[in-house]
DSSP file (Angstrom, degrees, kcal/mol; ACC not computed):
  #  RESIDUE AA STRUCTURE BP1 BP2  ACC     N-H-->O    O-->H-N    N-H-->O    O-->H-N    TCO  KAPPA ALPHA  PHI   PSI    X-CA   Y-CA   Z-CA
    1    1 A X              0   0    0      0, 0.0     2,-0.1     0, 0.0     0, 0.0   0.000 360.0 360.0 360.0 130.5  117.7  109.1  111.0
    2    2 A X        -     0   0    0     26,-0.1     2,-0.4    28,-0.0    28,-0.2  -0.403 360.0-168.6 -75.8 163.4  115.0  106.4  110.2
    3    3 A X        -     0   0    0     26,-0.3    28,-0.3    -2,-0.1     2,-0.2  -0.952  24.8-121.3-150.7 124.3  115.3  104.4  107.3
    4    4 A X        -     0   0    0     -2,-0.4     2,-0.4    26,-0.1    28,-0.1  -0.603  37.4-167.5 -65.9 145.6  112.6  102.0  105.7
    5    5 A X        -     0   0    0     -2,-0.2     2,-0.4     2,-0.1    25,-0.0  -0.977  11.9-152.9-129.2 124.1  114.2   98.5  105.6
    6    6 A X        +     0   0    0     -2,-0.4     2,-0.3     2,-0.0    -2,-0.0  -0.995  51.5  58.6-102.8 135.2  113.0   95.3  103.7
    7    7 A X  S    S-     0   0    0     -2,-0.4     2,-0.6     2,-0.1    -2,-0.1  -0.959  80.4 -47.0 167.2-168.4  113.8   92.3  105.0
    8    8 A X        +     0   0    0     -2,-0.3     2,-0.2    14,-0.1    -2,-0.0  -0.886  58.7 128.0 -92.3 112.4  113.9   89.7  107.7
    9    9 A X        -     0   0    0     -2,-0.6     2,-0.2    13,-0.1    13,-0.1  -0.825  62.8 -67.1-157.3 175.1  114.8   90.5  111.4
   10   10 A X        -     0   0    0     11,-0.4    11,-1.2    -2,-0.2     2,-0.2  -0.469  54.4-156.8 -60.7 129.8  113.7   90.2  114.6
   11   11 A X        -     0   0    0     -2,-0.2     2,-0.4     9,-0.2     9,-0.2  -0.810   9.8-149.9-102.3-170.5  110.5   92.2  115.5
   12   12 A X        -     0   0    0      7,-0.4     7,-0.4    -2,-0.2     2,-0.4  -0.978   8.6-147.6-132.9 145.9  108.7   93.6  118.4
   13   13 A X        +     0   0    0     -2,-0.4     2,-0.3     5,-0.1     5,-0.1  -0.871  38.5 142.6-107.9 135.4  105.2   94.0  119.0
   14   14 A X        -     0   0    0      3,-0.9     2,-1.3    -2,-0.4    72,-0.6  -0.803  68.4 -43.1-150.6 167.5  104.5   97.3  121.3
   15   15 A X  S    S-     0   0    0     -2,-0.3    70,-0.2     1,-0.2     3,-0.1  -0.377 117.1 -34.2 -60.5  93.3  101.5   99.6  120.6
   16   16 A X  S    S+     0   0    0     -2,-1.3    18,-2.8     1,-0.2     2,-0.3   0.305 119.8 107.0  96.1  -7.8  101.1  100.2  117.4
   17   17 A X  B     +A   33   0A   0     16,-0.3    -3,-0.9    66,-0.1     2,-0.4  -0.854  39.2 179.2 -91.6 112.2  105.1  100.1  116.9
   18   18 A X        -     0   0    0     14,-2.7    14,-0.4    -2,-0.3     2,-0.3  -0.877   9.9-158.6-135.8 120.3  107.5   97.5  115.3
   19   19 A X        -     0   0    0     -7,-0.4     2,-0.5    -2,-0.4    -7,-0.4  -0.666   6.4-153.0 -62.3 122.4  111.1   97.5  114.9
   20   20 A X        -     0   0    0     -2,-0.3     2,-0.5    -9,-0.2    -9,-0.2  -0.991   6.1-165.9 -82.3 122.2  112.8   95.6  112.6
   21   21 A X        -     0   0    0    -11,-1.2   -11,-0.4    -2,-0.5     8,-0.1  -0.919   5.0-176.5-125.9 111.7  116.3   94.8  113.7
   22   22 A X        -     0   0    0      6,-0.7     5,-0.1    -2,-0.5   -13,-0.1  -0.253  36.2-125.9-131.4  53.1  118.2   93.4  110.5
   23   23 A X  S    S+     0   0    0      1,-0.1     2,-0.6     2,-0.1    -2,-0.1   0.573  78.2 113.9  40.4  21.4  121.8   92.5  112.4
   24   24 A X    >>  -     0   0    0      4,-0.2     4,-1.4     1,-0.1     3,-0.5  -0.979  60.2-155.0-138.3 115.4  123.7   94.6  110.1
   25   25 A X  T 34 S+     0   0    0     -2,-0.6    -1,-0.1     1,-0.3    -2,-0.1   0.616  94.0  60.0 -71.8  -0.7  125.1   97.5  112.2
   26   26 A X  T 34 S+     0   0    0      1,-0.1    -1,-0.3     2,-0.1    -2,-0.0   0.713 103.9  55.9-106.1 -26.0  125.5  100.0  108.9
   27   27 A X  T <4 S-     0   0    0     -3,-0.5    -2,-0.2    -5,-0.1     2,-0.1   0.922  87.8-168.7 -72.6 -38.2  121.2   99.6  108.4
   28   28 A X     <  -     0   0    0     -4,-1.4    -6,-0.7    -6,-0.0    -4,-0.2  -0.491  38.2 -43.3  79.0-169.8  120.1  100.8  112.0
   29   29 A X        -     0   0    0     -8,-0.1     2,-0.5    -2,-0.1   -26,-0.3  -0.287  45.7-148.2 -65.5 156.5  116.5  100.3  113.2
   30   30 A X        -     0   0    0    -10,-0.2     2,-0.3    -2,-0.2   -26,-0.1  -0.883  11.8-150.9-137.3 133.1  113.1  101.0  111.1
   31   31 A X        -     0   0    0     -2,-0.5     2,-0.3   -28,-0.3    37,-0.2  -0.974  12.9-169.2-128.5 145.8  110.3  102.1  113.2
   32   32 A X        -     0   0    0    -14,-0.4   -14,-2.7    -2,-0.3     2,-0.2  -0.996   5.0-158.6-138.6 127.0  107.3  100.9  111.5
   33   33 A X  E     -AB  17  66A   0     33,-4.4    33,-2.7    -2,-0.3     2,-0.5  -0.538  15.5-133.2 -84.7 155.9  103.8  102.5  113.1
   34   34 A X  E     - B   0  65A   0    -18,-2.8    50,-1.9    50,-0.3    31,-0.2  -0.965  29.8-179.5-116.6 110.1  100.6  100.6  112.5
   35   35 A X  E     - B   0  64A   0     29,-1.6    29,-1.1    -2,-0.5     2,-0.3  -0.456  15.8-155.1 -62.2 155.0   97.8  102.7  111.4
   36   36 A X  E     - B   0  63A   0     27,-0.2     2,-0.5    46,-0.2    27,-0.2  -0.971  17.3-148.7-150.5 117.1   94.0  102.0  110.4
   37   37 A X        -     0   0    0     25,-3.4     2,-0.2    -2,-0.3    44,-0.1  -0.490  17.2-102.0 -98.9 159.3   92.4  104.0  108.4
   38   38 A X    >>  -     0   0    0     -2,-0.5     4,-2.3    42,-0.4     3,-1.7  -0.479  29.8-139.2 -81.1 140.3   88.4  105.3  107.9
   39   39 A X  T 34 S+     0   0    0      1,-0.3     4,-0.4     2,-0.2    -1,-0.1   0.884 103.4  57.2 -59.5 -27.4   87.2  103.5  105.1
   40   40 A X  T 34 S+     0   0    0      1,-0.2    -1,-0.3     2,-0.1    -2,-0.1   0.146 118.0  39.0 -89.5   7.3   85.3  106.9  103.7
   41   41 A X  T X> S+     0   0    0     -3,-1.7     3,-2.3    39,-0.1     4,-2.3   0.367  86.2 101.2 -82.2 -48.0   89.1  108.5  103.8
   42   42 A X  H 3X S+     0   0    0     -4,-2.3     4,-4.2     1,-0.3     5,-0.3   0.644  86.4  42.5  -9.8 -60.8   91.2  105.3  102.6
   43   43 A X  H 3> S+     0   0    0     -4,-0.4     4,-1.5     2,-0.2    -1,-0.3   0.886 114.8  48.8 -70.2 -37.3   91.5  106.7   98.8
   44   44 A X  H <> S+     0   0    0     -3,-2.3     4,-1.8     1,-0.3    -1,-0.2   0.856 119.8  39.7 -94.3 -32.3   92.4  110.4   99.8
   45   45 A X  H  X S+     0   0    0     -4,-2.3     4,-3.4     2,-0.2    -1,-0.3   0.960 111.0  50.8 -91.4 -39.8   95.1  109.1  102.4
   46   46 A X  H  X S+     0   0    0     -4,-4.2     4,-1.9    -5,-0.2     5,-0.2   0.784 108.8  56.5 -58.6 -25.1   96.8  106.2  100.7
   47   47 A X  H  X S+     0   0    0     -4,-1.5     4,-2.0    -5,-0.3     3,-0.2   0.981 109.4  38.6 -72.0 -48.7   97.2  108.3   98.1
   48   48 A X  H  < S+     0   0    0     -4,-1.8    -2,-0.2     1,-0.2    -3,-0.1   0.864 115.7  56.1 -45.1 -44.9   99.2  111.2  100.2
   49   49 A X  H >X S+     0   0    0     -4,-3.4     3,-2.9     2,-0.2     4,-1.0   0.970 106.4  50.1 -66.2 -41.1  101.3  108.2  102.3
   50   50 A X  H 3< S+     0   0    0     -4,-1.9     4,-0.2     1,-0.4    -2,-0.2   0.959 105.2  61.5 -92.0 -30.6  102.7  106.5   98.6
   51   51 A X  T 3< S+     0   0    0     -4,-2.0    -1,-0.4    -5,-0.2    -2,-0.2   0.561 110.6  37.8 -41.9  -8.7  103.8  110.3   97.8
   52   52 A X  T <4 S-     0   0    0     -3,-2.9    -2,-0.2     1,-0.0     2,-0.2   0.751 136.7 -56.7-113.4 -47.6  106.0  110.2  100.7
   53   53 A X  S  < S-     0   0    0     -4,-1.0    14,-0.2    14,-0.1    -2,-0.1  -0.772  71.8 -55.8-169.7 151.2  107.3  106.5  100.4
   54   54 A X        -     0   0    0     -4,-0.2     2,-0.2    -2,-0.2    -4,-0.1   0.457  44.0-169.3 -37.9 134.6  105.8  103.0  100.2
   55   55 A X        -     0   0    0     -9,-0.1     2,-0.5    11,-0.1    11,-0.1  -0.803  16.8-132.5-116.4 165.3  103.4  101.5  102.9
   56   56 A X  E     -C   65   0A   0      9,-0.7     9,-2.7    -2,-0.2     2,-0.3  -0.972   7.8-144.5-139.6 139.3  102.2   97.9  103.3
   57   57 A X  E     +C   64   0A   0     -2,-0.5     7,-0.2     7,-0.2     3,-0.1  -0.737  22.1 178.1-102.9 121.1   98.2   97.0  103.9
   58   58 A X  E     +     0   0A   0      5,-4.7     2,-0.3    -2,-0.3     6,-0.1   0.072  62.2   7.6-130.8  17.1   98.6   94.1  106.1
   59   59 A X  E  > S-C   63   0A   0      4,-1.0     4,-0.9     0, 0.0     3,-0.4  -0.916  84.5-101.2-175.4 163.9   94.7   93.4  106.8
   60   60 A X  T  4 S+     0   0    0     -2,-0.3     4,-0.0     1,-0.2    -3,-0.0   0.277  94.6  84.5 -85.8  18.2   91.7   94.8  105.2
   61   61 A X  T  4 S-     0   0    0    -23,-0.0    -1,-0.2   -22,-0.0   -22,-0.1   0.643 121.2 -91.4 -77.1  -8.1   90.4   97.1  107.3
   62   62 A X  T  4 S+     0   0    0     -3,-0.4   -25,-3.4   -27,-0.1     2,-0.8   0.153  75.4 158.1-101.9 134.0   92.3   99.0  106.1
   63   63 A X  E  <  +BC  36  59A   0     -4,-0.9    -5,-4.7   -27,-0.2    -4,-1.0  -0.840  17.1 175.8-110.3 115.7   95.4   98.5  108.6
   64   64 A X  E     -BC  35  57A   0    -29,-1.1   -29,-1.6    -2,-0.8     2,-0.3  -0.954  29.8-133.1-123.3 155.1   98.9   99.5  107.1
   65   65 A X  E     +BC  34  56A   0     -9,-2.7    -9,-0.7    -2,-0.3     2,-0.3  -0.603  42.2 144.9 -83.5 140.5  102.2   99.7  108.3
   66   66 A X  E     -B   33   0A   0    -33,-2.7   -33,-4.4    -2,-0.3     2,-0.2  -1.000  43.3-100.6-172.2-176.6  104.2  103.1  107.5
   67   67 A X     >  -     0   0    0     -2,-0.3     4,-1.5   -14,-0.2   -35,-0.1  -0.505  40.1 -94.6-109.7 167.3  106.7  105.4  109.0
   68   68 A X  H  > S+     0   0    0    -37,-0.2     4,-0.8    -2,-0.2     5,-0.3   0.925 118.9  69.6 -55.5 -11.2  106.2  109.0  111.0
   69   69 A X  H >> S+     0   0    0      1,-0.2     3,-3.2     2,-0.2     4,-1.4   0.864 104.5  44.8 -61.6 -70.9  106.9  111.0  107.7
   70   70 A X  H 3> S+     0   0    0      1,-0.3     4,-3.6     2,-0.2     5,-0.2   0.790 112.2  50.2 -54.3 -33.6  103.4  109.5  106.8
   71   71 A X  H 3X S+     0   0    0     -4,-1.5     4,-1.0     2,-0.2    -1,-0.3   0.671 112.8  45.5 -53.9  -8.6  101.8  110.3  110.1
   72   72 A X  H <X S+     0   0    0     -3,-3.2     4,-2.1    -4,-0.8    -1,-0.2   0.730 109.6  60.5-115.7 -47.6  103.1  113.7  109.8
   73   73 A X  H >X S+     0   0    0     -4,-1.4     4,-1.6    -5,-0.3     3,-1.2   0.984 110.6  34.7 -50.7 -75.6  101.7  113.5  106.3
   74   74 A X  H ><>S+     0   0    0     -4,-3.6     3,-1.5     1,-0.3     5,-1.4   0.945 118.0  57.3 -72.5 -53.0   98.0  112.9  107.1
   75   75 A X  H ><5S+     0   0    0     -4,-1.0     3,-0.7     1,-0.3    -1,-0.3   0.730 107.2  45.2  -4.1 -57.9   98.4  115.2  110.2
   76   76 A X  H <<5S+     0   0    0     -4,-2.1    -1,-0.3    -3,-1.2    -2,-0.2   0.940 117.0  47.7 -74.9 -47.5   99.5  118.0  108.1
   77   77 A X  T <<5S-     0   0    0     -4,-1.6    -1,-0.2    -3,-1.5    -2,-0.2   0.464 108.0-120.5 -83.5  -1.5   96.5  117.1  105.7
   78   78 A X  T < 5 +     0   0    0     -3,-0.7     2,-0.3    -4,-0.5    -3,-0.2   0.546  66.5 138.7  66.6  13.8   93.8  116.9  108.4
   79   79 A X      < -     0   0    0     -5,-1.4    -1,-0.2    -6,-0.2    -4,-0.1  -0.562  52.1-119.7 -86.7 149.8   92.9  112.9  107.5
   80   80 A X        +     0   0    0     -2,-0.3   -42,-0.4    -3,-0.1     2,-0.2  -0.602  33.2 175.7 -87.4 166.3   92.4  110.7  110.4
   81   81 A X        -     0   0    0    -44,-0.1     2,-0.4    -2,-0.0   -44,-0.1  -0.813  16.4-152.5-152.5 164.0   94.3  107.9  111.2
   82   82 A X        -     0   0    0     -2,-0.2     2,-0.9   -44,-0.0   -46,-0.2  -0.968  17.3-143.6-127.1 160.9   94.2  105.3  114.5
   83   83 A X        -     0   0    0     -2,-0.4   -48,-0.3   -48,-0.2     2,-0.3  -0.965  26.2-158.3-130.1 155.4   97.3  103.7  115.3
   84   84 A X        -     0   0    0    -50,-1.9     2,-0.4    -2,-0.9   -50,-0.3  -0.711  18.2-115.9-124.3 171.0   96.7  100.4  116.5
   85   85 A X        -     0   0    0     -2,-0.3     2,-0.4   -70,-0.2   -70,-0.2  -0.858  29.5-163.0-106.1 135.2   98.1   97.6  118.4
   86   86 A X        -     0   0    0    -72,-0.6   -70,-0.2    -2,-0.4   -72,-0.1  -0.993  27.6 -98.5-136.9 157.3   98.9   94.2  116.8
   87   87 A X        -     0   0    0     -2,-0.4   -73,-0.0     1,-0.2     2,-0.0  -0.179  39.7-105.7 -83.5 120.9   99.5   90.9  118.1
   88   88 A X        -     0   0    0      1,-0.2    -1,-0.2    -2,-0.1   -76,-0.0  -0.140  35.7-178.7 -60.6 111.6  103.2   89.7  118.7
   89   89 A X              0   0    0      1,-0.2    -1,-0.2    -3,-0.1    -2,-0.1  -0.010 360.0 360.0-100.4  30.2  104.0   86.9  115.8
   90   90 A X              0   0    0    -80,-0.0    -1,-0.2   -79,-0.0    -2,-0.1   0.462 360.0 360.0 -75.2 360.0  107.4   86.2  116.9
């Protein structure tokens, strides 16, 4: 089961993928996808991702982090998405 986690842990930068690892064996893993969205789509799809559970817009293109339910989400709804790659800040 995935679970969104806030907090502080280790990540990893892979394509389009980041883990958060928050040392506490009862939390697990997060997978957090990085997405970019078309700007002329933005409204229709940010609304549809916070209906499944909160994402966070981490540059202005707009590029957010969110989890597969939301991919699954705009999938289902026929809005495009990219997933992108982002640069390892560890």
């Amino acid at each position: 089961m995935l679970r969104f986690c806030v907090g502080i842990g280790k990540r990893w930068a892979a394509p389009g993928i980041m883990r958060f690892d928050l040392n506490e064996p009862n939390k697990g893993l997060a997978v957090m996808l990085t997405i970019r969205l078309p700007k002329t789509e933005w409204a229709k799809a940010w609304r549809a991702m916070i209906e499944v559970a909160p994402v966070r817009l981490i540059a202005d293109d707009p590029i957010y982090e969110v989890l597969p339910a939301h991919l699954e989400l705009l999938t289902a709804r026929g809005l495009r998405y990219e997933v992108v790659m982002l640069t390892s800040n560890t």
